[in-house]
C-alpha positions as CSV (number, residue, x, y, z in Angstrom):
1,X,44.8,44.0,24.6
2,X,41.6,45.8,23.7
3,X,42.1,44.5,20.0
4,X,42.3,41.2,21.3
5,X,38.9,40.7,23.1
6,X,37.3,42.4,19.9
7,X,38.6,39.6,18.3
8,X,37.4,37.1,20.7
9,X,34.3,38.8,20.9
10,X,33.6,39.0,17.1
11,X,34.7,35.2,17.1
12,X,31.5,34.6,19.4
13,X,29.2,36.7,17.5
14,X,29.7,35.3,14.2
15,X,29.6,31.4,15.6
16,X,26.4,32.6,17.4
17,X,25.2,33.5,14.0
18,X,26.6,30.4,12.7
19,X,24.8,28.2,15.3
20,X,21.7,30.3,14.9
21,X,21.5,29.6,11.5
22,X,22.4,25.7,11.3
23,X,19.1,25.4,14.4
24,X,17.0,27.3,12.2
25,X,17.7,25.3,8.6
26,X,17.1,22.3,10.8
27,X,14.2,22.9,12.2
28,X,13.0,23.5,8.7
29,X,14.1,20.4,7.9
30,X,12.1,19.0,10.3
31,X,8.9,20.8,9.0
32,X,9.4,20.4,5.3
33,X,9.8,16.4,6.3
34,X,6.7,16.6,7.8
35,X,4.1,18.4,5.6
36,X,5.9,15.1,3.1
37,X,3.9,12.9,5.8
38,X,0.6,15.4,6.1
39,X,0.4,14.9,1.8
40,X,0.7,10.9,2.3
41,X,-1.9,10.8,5.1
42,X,-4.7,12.8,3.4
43,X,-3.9,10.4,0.2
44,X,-4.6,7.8,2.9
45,X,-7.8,9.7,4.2
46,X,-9.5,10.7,1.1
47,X,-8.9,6.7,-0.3
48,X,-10.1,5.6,3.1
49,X,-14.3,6.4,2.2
50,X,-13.7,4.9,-1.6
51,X,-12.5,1.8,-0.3
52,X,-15.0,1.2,2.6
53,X,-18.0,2.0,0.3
54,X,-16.5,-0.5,-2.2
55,X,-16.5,-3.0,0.6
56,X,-20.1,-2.0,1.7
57,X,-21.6,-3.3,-1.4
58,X,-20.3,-7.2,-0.4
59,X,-20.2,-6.8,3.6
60,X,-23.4,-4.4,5.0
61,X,-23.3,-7.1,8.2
62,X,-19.4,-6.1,9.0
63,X,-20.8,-2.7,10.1
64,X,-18.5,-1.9,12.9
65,X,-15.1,-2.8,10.9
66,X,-16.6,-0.7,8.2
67,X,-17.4,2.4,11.0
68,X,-13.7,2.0,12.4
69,X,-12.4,2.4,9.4
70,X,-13.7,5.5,8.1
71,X,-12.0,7.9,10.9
72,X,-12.6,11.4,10.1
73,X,-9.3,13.3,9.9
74,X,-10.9,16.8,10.5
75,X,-9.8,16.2,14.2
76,X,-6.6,16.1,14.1
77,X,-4.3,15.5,17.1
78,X,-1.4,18.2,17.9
79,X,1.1,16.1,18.7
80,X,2.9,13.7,16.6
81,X,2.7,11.1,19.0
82,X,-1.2,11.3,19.8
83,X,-1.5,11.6,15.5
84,X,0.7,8.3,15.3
85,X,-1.7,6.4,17.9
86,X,-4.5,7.4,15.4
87,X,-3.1,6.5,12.5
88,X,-2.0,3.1,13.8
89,X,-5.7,2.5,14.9
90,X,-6.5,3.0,11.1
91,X,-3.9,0.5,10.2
92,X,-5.7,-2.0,12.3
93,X,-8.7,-1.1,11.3
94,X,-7.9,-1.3,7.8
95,X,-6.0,-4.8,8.3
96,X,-9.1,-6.0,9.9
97,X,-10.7,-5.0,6.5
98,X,-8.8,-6.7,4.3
99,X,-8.8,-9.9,6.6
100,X,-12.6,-10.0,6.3
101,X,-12.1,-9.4,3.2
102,X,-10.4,-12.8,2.2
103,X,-14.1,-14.2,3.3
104,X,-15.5,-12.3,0.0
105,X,-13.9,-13.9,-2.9
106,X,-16.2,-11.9,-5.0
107,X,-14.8,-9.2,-3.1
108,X,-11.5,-9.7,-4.4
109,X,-12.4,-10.6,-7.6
110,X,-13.4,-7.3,-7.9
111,X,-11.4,-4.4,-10.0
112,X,-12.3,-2.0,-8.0
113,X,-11.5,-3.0,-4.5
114,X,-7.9,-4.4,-6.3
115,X,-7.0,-1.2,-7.4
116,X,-8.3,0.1,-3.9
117,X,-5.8,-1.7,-2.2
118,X,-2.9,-1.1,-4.7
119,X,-3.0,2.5,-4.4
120,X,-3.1,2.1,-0.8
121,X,-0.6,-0.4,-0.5
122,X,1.5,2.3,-2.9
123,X,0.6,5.3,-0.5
124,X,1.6,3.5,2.7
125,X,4.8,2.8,1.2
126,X,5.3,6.3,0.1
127,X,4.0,7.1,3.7
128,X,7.0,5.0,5.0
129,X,9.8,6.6,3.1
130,X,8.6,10.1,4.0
131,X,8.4,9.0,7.5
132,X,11.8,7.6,7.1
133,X,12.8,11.1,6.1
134,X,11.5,12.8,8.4
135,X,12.7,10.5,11.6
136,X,16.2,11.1,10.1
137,X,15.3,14.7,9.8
138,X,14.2,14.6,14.0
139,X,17.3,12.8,14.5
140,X,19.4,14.9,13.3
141,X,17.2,18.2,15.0
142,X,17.6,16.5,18.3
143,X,21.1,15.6,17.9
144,X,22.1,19.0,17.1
145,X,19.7,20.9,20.0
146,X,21.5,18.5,22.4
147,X,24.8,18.6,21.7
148,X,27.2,20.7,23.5
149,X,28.1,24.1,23.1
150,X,25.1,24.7,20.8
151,X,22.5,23.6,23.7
152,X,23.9,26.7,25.2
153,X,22.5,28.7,22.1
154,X,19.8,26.3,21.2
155,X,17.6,26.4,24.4
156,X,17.5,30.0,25.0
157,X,16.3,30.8,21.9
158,X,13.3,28.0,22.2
159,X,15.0,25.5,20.1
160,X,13.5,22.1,21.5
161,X,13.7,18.3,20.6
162,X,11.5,17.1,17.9
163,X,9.1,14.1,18.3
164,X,9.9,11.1,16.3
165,X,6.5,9.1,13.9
166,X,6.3,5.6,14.2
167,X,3.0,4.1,13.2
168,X,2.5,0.6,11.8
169,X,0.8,0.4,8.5
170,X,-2.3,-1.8,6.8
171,X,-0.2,-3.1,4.6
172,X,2.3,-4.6,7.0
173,X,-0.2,-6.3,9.1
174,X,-1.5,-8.6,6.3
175,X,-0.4,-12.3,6.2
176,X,2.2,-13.5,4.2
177,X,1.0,-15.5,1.5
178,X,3.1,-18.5,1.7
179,X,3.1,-21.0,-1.8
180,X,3.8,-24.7,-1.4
């Protein structure tokens, strides 16, 4: 009798263990995914200035669009979702950019400004795919941290749900260009 609740009780142990460890290789799933979003955001941030004071040359009487634009990043929001209302205001402000842009066809004549927008057009789809990542990563966190028996392990411990990124990007808020 006693060998068989050592047994059961060394079952328990080593799937506690088990669960433990799945949570924790998870979690750094989750924070791996995201420092592949932090590296596309300051690419976005640091092109951000080069590409406004490209602009500033052709439009110095679109000063608010230009002031928008240039958000710092040193303040930083803690949460995901507060960081993903902030980047989407970039977006617009950046869309709103390249729409006043189409008024300067000097503007987009220019080398410069082209290969402005081509490596931010590159970095907001590299942005994308790591956000893809890392929402598959949060699903996967929160599937597991909810899921039953391991919520019973996972909670305790201060396992918790993970906050998914959505944020809409410059480069899909530009018209189509449509060809007749």
């Amino acid at each position: 009798m006693m060998e068989i609740v050592l047994l059961i009780l060394a079952i328990l142990v080593i799937a506690g263990i088990w669960v433990y460890n799945r949570l924790v290789r998870q979690r750094n799933v989750v924070a791996a995914a995201w420092s592949d979003i932090d590296v596309q955001l300051q690419k976005r941030h640091e092109l951000v200035p080069n590409l406004v004071a490209t602009v500033r040359g052709y439009m110095d009487h679109e000063a608010g669009v230009l002031e928008r634009t240039t958000l710092s990043r040193s303040a930083t929001p803690e949460r995901v979702g507060e960081l993903a209302a902030q980047e989407t205001g970039l977006s617009r402000s950046l869309g709103h950019l390249f729409a006043l842009a189409e008024d300067y066809p000097e503007l987009k004549a220019s080398e410069g400004f082209r290969q402005l927008h081509a490596s931010l057009v590159g970095i907001e789809d590299d942005l994308q795919y790591a956000r893809r990542y890392y929402n598959g990563a949060v699903r996967d966190n929160n599937n597991l941290v909810q899921s039953f028996p391991i919520n019973l392990v996972a909670g305790p411990l201060g396992f918790r749900q993970a906050e998914f990124f959505e944020i809409e990007l410059a480069s899909q808020r530009q018209a189509p260009h449509v060809a007749l």
